[in-house]
C-alpha positions as CSV (number, residue, x, y, z in Angstrom):
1,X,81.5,102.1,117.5
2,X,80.7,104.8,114.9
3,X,81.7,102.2,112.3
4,X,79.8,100.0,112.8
5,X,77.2,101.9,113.2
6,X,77.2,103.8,110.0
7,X,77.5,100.0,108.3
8,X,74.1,99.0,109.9
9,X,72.8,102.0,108.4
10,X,74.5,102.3,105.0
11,X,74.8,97.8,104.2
12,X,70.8,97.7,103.8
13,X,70.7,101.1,101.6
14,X,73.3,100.2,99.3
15,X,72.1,96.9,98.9
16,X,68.6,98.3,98.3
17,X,69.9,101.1,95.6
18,X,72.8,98.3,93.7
19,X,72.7,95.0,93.0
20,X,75.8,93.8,94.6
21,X,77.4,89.9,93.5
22,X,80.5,89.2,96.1
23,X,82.8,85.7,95.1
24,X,85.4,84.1,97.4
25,X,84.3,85.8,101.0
26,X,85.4,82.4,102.0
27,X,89.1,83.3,101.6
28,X,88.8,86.1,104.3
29,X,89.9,85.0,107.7
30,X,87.6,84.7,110.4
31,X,90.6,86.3,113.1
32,X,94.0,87.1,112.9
33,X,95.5,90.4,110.4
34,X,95.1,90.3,106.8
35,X,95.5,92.9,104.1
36,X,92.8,93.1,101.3
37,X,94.3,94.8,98.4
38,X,92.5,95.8,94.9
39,X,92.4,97.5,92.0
40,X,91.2,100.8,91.9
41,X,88.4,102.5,90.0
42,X,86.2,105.1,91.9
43,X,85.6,106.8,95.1
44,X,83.1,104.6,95.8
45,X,85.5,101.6,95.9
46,X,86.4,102.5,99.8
47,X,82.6,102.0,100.9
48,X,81.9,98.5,98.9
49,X,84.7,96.7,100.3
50,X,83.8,97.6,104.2
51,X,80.4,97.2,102.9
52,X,81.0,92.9,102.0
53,X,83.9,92.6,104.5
54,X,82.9,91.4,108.0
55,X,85.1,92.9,109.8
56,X,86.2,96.5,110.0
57,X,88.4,97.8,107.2
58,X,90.9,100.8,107.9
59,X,92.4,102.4,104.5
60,X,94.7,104.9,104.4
61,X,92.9,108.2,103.8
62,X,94.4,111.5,101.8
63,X,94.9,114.1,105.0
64,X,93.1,117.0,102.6
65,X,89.9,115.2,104.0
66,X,90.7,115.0,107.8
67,X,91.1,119.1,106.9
68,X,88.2,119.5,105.4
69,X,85.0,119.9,108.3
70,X,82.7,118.8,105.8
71,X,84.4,115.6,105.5
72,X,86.4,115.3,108.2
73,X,83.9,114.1,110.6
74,X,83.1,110.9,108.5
75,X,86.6,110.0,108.2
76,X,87.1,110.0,111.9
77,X,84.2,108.4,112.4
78,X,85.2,104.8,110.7
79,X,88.6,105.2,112.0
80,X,90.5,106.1,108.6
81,X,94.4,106.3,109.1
82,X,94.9,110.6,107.4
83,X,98.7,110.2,105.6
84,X,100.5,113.4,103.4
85,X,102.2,111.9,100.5
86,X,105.2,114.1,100.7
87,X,107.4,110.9,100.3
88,X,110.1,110.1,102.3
89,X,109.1,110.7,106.1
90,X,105.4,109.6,104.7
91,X,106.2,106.5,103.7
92,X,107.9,105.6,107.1
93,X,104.6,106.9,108.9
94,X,102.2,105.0,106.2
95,X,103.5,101.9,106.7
96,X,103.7,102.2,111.0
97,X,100.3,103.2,110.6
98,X,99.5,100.1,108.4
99,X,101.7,97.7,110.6
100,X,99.6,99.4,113.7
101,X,96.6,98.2,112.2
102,X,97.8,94.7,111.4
103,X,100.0,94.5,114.8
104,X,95.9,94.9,116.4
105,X,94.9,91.6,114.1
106,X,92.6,93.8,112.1
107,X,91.8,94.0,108.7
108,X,94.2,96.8,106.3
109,X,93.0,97.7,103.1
110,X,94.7,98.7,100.3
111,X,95.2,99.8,96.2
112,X,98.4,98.9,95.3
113,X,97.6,101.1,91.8
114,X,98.1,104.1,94.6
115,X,95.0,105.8,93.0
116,X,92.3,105.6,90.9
117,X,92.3,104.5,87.4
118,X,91.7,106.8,84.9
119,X,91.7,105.1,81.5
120,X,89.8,101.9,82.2
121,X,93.5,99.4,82.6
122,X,94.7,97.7,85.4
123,X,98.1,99.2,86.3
124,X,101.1,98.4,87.8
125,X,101.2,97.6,91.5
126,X,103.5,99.4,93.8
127,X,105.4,97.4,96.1
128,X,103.8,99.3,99.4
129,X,101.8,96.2,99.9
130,X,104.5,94.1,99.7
131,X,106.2,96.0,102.5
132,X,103.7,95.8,104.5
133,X,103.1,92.3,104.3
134,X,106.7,91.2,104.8
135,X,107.3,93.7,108.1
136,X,103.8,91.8,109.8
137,X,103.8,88.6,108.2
138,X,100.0,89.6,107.4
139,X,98.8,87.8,104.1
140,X,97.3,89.5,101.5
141,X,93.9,88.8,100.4
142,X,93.5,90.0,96.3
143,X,90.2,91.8,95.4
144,X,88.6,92.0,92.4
145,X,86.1,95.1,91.8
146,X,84.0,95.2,88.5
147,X,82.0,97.9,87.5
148,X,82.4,100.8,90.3
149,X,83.4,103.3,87.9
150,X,80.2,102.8,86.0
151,X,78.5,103.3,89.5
152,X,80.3,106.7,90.3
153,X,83.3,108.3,87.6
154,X,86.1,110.1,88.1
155,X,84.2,113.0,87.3
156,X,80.9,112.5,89.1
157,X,80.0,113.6,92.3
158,X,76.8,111.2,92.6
159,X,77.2,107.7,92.1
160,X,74.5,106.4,89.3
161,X,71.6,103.9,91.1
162,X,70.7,100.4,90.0
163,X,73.9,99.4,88.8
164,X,75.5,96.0,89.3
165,X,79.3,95.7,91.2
166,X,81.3,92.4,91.8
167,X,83.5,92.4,94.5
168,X,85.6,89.0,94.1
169,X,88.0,87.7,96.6
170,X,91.1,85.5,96.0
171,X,93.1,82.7,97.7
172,X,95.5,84.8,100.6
173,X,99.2,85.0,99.4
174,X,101.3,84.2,102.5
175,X,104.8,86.0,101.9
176,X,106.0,83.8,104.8
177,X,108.8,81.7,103.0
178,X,110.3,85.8,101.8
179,X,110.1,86.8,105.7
180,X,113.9,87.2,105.7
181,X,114.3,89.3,102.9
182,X,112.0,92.2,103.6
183,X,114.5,94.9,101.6
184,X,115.1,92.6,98.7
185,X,113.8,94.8,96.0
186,X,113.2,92.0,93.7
187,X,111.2,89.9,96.1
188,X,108.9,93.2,96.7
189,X,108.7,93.3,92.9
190,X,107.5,89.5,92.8
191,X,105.3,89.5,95.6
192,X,103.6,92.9,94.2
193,X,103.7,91.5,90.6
194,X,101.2,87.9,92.2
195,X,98.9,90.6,93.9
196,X,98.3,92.4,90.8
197,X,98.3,89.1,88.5
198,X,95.7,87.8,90.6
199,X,93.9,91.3,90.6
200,X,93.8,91.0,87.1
201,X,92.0,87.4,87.1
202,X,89.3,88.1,89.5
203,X,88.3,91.5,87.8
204,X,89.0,90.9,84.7
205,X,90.4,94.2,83.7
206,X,93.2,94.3,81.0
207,X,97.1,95.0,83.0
208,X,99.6,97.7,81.7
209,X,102.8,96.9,83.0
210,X,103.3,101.0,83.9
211,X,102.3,103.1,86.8
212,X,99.2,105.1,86.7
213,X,100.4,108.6,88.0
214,X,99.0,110.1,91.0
215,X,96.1,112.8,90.0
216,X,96.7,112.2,86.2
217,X,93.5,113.6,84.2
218,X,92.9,115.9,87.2
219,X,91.0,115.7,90.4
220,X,91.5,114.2,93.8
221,X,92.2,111.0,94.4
222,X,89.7,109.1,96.8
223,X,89.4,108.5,100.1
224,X,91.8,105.3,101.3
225,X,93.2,105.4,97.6
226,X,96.5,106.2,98.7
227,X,98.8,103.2,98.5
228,X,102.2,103.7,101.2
229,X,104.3,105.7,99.1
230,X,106.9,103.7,97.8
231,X,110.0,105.6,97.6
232,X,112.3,102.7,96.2
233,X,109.9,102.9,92.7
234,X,109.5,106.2,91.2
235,X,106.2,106.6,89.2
236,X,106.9,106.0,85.5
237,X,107.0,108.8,83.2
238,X,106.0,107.2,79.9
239,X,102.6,107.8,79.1
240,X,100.1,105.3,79.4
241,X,97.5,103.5,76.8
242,X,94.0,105.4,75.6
243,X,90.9,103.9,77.3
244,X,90.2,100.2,76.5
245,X,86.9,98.7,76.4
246,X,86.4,96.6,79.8
């Protein structure tokens, strides 16, 4: 209930205070579970997507929130799934928490980047999404965001007004005809590498084939950035690219 009634509140503000363009809503399914995963570029990101979506959205949220009183009340509030990334034990109670969701017919969202970008590329995906896909049979829905990160940086607390953000949604990927192979490393590679590809197309953000490290540059990641912790992919250690133009 509190959901929805914070997005009858918050839909006709935000669309007053940014000039929103949304592509492809047509691809979301009326019914049924579906994952919408994209790429990730500010803390904002986690209120746009529930924002265009028309039916509820559950993320995964960093547990230092549910902690915090300040924030923990608006977290509760819309239902956000709290998750430790300690690895191992996590990722187990991620993705039950995910397949929860999903098992209800309701809506998952995701960044299979794992947390916010912090030099302007598209990184590699981690196969969390995949996993989650393949246990439910839940198809994944690609998003495109453009231009969040020149609403609200990394390293500003209040977002900038007036801005324009594109949210663009993509064709679902059905991971039916890989239903029987659910530990096949490669196939979670391939499904994960067509989430990301088509990430890349509907945003338009130049890809680095490398993983952008959790907290890199400093800070805290956002709310719902978490992706499931993938413990069969460590995070790569070379360093990534400077800042491209976008």
């Amino acid at each position: 209930m509190a959901y929805w009634v914070l997005k009858v509140i918050l839909t006709p503000i935000m669309r007053l205070v940014f000039r929103v363009r949304v592509t492809g809503r047509e691809h979301l399914p009326a019914s049924g579970p579906v994952i919408v995963a994209a790429n990730h570029r500010s803390f904002i990101d986690s209120l746009f997507i529930p924002l265009v979506v028309p039916r509820r959205v559950t993320f995964v949220a960093k547990a230092d929130y549910f902690d915090d009183p300040r924030t923990a009340w608006f977290f509760r509030a819309v239902g956000q799934i709290p998750i430790r990334r300690e690895g191992g034990s996590a990722s187990e109670r991620a993705l039950d928490s995910a397949a929860e969701v999903l098992e209800r017919g309701e809506v998952f969202g995701i960044y299979p980047e794992g947390t916010r970008t912090r030099d302007g590329y598209l990184h590699k995906g981690r196969t969390g999404v995949a996993r989650i896909s393949l246990r439910t049979g839940a198809p994944i829905v690609p998003c495109g965001l453009v231009g969040t990160d020149e609403i609200q940086p990394t390293d500003r607390k209040l977002p900038r007004l007036f801005r324009r953000v594109e949210i663009n949604f993509g064709r679902p990927i059905d991971p039916g005809h890989y239903a029987d192979r659910i530990d096949d490393r490669l196939v979670l590679r391939q499904i994960t590498d067509e989430v990301m590809f088509e990430i890349r197309e509907l945003s338009g953000y130049d890809y680095v084939d490398v993983y952008m490290a959790s907290g890199s540059g400093g800070g805290a990641s956002a709310p719902g950035a978490h992706d499931v912790p993938d413990p069969a992919v460590p995070i790569a250690a070379s360093p990534v690219p400077q800042a491209a133009a976008s």
